[in-house]
N, C-alpha and C positions, 0 to 999 in steps of 0.2 A: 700514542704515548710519546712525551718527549723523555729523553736522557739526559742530564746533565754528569759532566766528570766530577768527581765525588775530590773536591779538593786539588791538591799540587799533583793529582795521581793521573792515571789514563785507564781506570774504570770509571765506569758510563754505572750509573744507577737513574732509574725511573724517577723521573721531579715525583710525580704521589707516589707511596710504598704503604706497605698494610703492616702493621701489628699486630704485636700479640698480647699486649698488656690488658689485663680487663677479661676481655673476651673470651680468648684459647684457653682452656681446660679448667676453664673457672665459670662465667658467664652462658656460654655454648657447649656442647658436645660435640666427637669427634664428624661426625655426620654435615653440622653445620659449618664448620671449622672448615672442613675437604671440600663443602659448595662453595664459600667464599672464597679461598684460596685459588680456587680453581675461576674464578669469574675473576678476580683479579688478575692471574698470570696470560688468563685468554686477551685481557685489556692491555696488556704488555709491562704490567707491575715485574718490575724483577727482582726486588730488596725488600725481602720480608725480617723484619726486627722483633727478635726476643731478646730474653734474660733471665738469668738463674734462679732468680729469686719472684718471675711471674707465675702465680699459680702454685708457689714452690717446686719447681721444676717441671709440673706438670704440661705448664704450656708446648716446652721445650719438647716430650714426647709425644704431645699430640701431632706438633708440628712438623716431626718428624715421622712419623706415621702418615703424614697427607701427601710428606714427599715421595715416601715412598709407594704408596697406593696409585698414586698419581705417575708415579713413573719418568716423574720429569730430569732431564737431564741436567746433570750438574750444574755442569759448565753457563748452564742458562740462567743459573740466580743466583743472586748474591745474600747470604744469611750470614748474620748476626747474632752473637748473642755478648751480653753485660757480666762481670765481672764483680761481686763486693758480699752481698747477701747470699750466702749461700746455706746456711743451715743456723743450729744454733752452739756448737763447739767453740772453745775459743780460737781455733785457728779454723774457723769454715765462714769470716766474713773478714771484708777489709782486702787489701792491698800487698797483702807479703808476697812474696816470692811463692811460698807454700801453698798458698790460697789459689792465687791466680793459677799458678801449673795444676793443682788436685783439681780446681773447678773448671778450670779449661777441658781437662780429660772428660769430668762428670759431664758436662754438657755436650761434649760431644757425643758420647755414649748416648743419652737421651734422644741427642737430634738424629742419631743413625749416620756418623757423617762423619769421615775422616779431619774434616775441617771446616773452619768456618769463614768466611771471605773476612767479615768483620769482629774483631773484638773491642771491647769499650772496658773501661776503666769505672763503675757505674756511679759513684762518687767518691770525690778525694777523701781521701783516708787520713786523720792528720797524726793518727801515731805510725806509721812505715812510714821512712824516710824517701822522698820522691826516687830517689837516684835505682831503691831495691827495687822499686815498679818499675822506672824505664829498663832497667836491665832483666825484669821478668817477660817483660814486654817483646822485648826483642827476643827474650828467648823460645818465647811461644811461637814468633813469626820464625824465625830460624828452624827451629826445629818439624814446621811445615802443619802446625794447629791451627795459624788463621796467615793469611795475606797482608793483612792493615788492622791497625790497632789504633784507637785514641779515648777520649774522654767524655765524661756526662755530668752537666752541670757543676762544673772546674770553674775555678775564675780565671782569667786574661793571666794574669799573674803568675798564676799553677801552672796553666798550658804552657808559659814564655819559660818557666825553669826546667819543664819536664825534657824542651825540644830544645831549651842549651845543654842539658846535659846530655845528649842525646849527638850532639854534635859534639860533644867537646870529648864523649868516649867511642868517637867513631861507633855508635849504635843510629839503631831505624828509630825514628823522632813521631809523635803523633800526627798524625794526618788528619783526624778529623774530629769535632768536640756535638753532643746529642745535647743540647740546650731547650731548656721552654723558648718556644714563640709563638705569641696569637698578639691582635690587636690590642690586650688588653695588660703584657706581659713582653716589652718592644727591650729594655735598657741592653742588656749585654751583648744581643744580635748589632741593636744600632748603634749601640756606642764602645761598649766595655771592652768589645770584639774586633772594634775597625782596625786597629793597628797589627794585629793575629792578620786577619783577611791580606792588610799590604804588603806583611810583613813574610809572611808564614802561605799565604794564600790556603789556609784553614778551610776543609771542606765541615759542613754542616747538615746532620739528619734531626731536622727540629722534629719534637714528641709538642703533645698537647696543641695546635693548633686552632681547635675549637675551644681551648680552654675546658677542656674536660666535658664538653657540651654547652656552656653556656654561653658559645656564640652561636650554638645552631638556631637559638632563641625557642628551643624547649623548655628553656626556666623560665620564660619573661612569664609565664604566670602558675607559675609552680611547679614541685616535683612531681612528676607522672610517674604512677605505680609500674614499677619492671628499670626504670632507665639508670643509670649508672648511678648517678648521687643520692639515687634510693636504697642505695644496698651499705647496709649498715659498714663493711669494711672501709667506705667511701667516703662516711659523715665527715673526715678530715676536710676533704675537698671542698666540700660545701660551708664548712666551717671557714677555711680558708680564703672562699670567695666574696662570702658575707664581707671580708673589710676593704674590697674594692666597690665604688660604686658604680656597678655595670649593669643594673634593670633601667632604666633610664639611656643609657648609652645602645643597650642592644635593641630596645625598641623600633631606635631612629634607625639602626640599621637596618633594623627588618624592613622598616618602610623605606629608606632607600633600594634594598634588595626589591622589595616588589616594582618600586618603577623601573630599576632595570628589566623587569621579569624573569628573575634567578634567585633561588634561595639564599636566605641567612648563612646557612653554612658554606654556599657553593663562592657567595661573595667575602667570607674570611678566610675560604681554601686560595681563593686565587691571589687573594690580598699577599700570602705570607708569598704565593709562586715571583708576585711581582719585586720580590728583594732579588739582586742576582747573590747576594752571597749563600743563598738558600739551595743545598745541592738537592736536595729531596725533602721532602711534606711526608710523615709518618703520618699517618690514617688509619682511624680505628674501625670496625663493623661489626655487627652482630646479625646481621642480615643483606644477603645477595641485594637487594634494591638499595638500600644507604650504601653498598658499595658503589655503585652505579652512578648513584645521586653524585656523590661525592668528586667519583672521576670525570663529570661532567666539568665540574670548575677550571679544567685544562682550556676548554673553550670560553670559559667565562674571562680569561685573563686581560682578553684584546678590548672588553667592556669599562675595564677601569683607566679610563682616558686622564689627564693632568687634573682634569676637572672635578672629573669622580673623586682621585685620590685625595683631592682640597676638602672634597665635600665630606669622604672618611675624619680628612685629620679637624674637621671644625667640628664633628658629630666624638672624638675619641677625644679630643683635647690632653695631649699625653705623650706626645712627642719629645723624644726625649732630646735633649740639650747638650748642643756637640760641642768637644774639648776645644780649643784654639790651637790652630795648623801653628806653630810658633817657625819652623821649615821655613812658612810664606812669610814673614812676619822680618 
């Protein structure tokens, strides 16, 4: 396993880490849940990522049930959990002060856990006023709830006001922002982002990097009974993907992946490892061997030569299109 430091900090998290979205106490049982976790953590996975609102909490106590069955020692992993959907009250979602302190506690209680290494902000909230969050924020880290805090799919813009005000009232500033990225979904990693990364030296846990599966090239010819965009909670996703044109794009992948001789998915895992701004790859499983599979793409990284990555960006045509350094100018 490689480690990369999770941002401006000096924790080490695992480049792949496993989830809990989908899967944990939704998709699987607890039985399944305890194999995988357990084949992960033996592979040197150490940043397992929930959220309040996976499963309706449930995730969060299966998740915490396999830590403790398992017996593993704290100090050896790094968990997470997301901040915003918590119930249906009108103060059990969003970003108050209120919400974040009660759902900080509630989650803990579930995961069995004094605290949690990471907490997320799970999307911006536009009615609390940012300044109530960073100062909930800090107060959860002060008061010894999580170590490091930051945000999930925020804009550049959000992240820059959250960590000036952050500095400007002598508080702890975000550390790190839970963005989409896969091959098919690049703008805010490669562009929106760059000036955070110079600026800020922003650590990043991308989610979805198969694109919810449909760069494993299990869709290039339709929905298979049991897989995620079969389950009616999911129709969003699919609906969602319908307006990008990617059966044609992931084909060519596929068949580039086969001359390498590495999977569809093992060659868009290594794609997102090959960004350095990418501190860890969130990875999903529903079964011990697509764990496996998956963690394989660590060794597929050295495979995507200059060449390779030409022959990606002529097959994704989607690159996205960088601001002018005006600095050099």
């Amino acid at each position: 396993m490689e480690y990369r430091f999770l941002g401006n900090s000096g924790l080490k998290v695992s480049s792949l880490s496993l989830g809990a979205w989908v899967t944990f106490g939704g998709q699987i049982d607890l039985n399944h849940t305890y194999e995988i976790m357990k084949a992960a953590y033996e592979q040197g996975i150490n940043f397992f990522d929930n959220a309040e609102v996976y499963a309706n909490g449930n995730a969060e106590t299966v998740m915490g049930e396999v830590i403790k069955k398992a017996g593993w020692k704290r100090s050896d992993l790094v968990l997470s959990t997301k901040i915003f959907w918590g119930g249906e009250g009108p103060n059990d979602r969003g970003l108050s002060r209120k919400h974040i302190i009660e759902g900080t506690h509630a989650a803990l209680k579930r995961l069995q856990t004094e605290y949690v290494d990471l907490i997320f902000c799970h999307r911006p909230d536009p009615y609390t006023p940012i300044e109530e969050t960073v100062r909930a924020m800090n107060y959860v880290i002060s008061s010894g709830m999580a170590f490091y805090w930051g945000t999930s799919e925020w804009s550049a813009e959000q992240i820059r006001q959250a960590y000036e005000i952050a500095r400007r009232e002598h508080l702890i500033p975000p550390l790190m922002e839970q963005p989409q990225y896969n091959m098919l979904h690049r703008e805010k990693m490669e562009k929106e982002f760059l000036p955070l990364f110079r600026d800020f030296k922003l650590g990043t846990t991308i989610w979805s990097p198969l694109a919810s599966g449909i760069l494993s090239g299990k869709y290039n010819d339709g929905i298979p009974e049991g897989s995620r965009l079969s389950l009616k909670d999911y129709q969003w996703l699919w609906d969602r993907f319908q307006e990008i044109s990617w059966k044609e794009r992931s084909k060519k992948l596929a068949a580039l992946a086969d001359k390498l001789g590495i999977t569809q998915a093992q060659l868009a895992l290594a794609w997102t490892l090959k960004n350095p701004n990418v501190s860890t790859v969130i990875t999903g499983a529903s079964k011990v061997e697509q764990l496996h599979q998956n963690l394989k793409a660590l060794d597929m990284v050295k495979l995507l030569t200059n060449d390779v990555m030409q022959e990606i960006e002529d097959i994704l045509q989607n690159k996205p299109e960088q601001e002018p350094d005006f600095r050099k100018i």
